[in-house]
C-alpha positions in Angstrom: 0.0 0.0 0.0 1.5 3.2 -0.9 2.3 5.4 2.2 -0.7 8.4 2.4 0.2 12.0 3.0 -2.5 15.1 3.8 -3.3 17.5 1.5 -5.6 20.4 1.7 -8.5 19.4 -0.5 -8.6 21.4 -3.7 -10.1 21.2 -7.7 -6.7 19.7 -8.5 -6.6 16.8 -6.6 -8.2 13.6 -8.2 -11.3 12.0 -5.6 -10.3 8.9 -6.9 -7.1 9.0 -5.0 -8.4 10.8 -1.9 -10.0 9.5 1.5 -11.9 12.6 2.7 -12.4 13.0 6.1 -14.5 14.8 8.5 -16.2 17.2 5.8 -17.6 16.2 2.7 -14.4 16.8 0.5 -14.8 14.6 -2.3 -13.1 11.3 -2.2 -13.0 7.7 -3.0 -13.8 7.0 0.3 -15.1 9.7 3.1 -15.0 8.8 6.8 -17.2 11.5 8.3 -20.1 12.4 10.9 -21.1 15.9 8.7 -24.7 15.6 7.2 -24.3 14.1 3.4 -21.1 11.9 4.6 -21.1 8.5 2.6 -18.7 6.2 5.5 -19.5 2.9 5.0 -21.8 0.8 7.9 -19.4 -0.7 9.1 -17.0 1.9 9.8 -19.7 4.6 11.2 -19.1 6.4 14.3 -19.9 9.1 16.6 -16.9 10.8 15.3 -15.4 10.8 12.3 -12.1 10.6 14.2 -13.6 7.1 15.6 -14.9 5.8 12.2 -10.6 6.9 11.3 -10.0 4.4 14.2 -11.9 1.7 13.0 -9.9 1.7 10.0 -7.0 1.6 11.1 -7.9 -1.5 12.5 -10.0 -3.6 10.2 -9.1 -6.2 8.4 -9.6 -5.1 5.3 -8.0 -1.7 5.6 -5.6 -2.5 2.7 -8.5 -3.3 0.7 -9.9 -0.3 1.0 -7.1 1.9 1.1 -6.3 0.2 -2.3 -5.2 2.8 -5.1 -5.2 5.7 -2.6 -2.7 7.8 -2.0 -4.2 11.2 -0.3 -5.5 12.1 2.9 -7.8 15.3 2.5 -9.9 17.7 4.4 -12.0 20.6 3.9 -11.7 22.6 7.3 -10.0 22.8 9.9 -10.8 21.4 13.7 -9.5 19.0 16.1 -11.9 16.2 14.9 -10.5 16.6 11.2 -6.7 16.8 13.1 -7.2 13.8 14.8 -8.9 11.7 11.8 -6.0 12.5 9.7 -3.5 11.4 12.0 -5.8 8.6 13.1 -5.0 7.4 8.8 -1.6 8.1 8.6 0.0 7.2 11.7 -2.8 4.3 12.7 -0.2 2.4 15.2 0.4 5.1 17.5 -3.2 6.6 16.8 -4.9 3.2 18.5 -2.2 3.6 21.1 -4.1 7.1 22.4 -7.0 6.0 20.9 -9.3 7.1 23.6 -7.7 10.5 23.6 -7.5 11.1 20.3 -11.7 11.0 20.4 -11.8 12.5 23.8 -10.6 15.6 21.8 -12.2 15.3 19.0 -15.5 14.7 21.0 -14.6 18.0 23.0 -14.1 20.0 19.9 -16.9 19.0 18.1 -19.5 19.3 20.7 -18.1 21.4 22.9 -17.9 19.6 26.2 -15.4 19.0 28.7 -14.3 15.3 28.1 -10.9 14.3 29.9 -8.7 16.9 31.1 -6.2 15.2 28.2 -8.5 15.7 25.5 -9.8 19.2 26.2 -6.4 20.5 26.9 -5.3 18.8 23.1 -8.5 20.5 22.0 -8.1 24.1 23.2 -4.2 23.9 21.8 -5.1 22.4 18.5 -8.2 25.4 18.9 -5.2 27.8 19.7 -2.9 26.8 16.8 -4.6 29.3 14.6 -5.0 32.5 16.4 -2.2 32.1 19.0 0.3 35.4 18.8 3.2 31.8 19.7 1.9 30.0 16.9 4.4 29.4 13.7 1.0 28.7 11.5 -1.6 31.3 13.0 -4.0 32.6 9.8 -2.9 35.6 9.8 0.4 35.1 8.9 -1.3 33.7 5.6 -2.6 35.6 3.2 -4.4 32.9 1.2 -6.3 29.9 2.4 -5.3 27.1 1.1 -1.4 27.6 1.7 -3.0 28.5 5.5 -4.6 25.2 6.0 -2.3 23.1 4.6 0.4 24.5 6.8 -1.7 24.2 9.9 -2.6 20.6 9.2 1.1 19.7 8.5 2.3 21.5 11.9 -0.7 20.2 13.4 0.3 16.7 12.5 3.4 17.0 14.0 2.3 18.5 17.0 -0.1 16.0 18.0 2.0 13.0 19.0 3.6 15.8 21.4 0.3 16.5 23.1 0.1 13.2 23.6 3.0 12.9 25.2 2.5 15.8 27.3 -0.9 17.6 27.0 0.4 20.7 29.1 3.0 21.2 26.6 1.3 24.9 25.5 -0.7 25.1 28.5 -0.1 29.2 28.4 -2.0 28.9 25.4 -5.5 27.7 27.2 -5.0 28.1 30.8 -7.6 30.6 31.6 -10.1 29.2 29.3 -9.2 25.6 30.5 -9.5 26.9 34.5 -13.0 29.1 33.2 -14.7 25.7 31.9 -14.2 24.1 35.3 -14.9 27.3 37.1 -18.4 27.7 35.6 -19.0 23.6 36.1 -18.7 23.7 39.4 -20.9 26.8 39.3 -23.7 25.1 38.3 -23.2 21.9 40.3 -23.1 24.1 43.3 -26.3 25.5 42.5 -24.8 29.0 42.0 -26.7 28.9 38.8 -30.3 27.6 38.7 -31.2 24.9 36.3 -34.8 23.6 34.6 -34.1 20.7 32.9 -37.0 19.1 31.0 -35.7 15.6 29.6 -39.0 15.0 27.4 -38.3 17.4 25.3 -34.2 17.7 25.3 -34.4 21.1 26.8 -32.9 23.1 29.9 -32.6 26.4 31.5 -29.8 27.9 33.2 -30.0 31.0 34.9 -26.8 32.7 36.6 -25.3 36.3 37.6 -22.9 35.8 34.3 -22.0 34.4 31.2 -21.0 30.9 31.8 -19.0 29.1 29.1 -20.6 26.7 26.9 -18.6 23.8 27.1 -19.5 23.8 31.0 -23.7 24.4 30.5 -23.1 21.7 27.4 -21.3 18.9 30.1 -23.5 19.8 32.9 -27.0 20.3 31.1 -26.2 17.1 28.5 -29.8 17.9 26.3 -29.4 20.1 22.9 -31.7 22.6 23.3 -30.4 25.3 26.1 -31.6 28.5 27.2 -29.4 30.6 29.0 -30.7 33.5 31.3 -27.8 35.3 32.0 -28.0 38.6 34.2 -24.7 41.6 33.6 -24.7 44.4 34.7 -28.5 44.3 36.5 -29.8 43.3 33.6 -31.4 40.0 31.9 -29.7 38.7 28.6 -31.2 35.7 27.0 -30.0 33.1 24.5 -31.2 29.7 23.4 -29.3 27.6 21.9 -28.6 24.1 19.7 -25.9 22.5 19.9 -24.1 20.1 17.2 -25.9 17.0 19.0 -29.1 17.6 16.7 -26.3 18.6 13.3 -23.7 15.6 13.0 -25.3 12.4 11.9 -24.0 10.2 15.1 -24.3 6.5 15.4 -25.5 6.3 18.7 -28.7 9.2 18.4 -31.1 9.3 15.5 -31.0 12.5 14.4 -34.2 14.5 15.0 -35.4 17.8 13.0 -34.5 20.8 14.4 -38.3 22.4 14.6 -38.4 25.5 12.1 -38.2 28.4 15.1 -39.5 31.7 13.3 -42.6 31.2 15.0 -41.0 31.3 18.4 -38.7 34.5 17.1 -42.2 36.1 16.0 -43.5 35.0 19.7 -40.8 36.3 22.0 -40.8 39.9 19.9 -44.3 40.3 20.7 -44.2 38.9 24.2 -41.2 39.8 25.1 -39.8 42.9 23.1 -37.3 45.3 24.4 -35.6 48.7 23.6 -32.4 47.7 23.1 -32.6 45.2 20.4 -34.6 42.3 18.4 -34.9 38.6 18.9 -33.0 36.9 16.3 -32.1 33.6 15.0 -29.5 31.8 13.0 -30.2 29.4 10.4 -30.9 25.9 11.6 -29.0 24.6 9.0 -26.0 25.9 11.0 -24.0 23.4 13.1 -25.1 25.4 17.0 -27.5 27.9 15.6 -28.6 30.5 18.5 -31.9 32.4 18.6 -31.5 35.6 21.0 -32.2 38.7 21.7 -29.9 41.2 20.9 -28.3 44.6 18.9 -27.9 45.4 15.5 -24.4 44.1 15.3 -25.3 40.3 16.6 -24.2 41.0 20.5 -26.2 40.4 23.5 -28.4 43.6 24.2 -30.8 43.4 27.8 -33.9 42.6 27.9 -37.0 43.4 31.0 -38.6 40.2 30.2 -38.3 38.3 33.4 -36.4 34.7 32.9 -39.9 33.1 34.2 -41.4 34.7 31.0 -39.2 34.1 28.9 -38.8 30.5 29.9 -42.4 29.6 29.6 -42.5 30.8 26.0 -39.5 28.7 24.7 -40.8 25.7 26.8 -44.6 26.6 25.7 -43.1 26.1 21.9 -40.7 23.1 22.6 -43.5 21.3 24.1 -45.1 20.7 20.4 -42.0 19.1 19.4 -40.7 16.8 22.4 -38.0 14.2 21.9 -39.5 10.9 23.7 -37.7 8.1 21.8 -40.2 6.0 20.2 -42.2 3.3 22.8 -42.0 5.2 26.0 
């Protein structure tokens, strides 16, 4: 089998030769959890850095690695990182395995996983914007030439954080020691949580903006509202998260309900002067409906949480998420 290498996917490579993964680059074969992605059964997963895993284990990996010479990707992220290196260095990859998708899994959907994994997350996170990084964007003026370096440092750098996830750990300390912060927040109570399970929804309601990774982790449903209060004042934001976007193995994946009539609601129930409710497009992987200023930040609103919270449950209570038989 001829030895792979990564290349940025572009018009000039031939699919033929390629195994895409993560994205939907085009390719021979594509090992992915994105909507569209054409992995094969037996190779599905959670994670398209797992489905990676499973080939470098199966049996017939040759077989289907046959006449390929080209690892390729479309974006950049930590699952996409670790899928790539999962192909082309599949000994050591099964070695650290478990946190090689402990990353992935905490990049991807935003959640605190092992303190391994989320510290190899928030470096590989880092890698591009970091003022220490050799390959942050904007040393690159075109972006092609930018990826391809970052995945090629990138694949270098991983068998390093493996070795030693604290290797960059000025690069994500404070965010590292905000996640746990803000967890412990709201299993202290220190933040009031609704959680309805019927219908994959929760509240949270705290004196500040609490990061998502720790209201993803502790909350563990797709749909959350957060009712945060700054300055005096209440700022609201609902959110869905990539559990109801990537086609897992483990969930069914169930419509996101179309949420303009709940935008139309909540600025007639529950206008304010300093701003509009808005909403992303659901086609987006964590599309967020909130209400807020012209220019997309979080503007206060005197709807009381109560209120507010009974008309997002009032229009998630049309659509709940029983699984079938219960």
């Amino acid at each position: 089998m001829t030895e792979l290498v990564y290349q940025q996917w572009h018009e000039g490579l031939n699919p033929d030769e390629c195994v895409s993964v993560d994205g939907n680059a085009p390719g021979r074969l594509n090992l992915s959890h994105w909507p569209g992605n054409r992995t094969p059964e037996s190779l599905r997963h959670d994670l398209s850095t797992g489905s990676c895993l499973l080939l470098a284990k199966a049996a017939d990996r040759v077989e289907l690695l046959r006449g390929i010479t080209t690892v390729t990707n479309n974006h950049w992220d930590t699952d996409g990182l670790c899928s790539a290196f999962a192909l082309l260095q599949p000994a050591l990859a099964q070695v650290h395995g478990q946190t090689l998708v402990a990353a992935a899994l905490a990049g991807d959907f935003e959640m605190f996983t092992t303190p391994e994994g989320v510290k190899i997350d928030l470096t590989v996170t880092a890698l591009t914007r970091h003022s220490a990084s050799p390959v942050r964007s904007d040393l690159f003026t075109q972006d092609l030439p930018r990826r391809q370096a970052q995945y090629l440092y990138g694949l270098e750098l991983l068998p390093k954080l493996l070795a030693n996830p604290d290797l960059h750990a000025d690069w994500f300390a404070q965010e590292f020691w905000t996640i746990q912060k803000d967890m412990r927040e709201i299993r202290e109570e220190n933040a009031v949580v609704e959680n309805f399970a019927a219908l994959d929804f929760a509240t949270v309601r705290a004196e500040r903006l609490l990061h998502n990774a720790a209201v993803n982790t502790i909350l563990d449903c797709d749909r959350i509202l957060g009712c945060f209060r700054l300055a005096g004042q209440w700022h609201y934001q609902l959110r869905l998260t990539t559990r109801s976007w990537f086609h897992m193995k483990s969930r069914a994946l169930l419509p996101r309900p179309d949420w303009q009539q709940l935008v139309d609601t909540l600025n007639a129930q529950a206008p304010g002067q300093g701003g509009q409710w808005h909403a992303d497009d659901l086609a987006d992987p964590a599309p967020s409906l909130r209400f807020a200023k012209a220019d997309g930040t979080l503007a206060p609103n005197g709807a009381s949480p109560a209120q507010v919270s009974a008309l997002v449950t009032a229009f998630f209570s049309r659509y709940p998420r029983l699984d079938a038989g219960i």
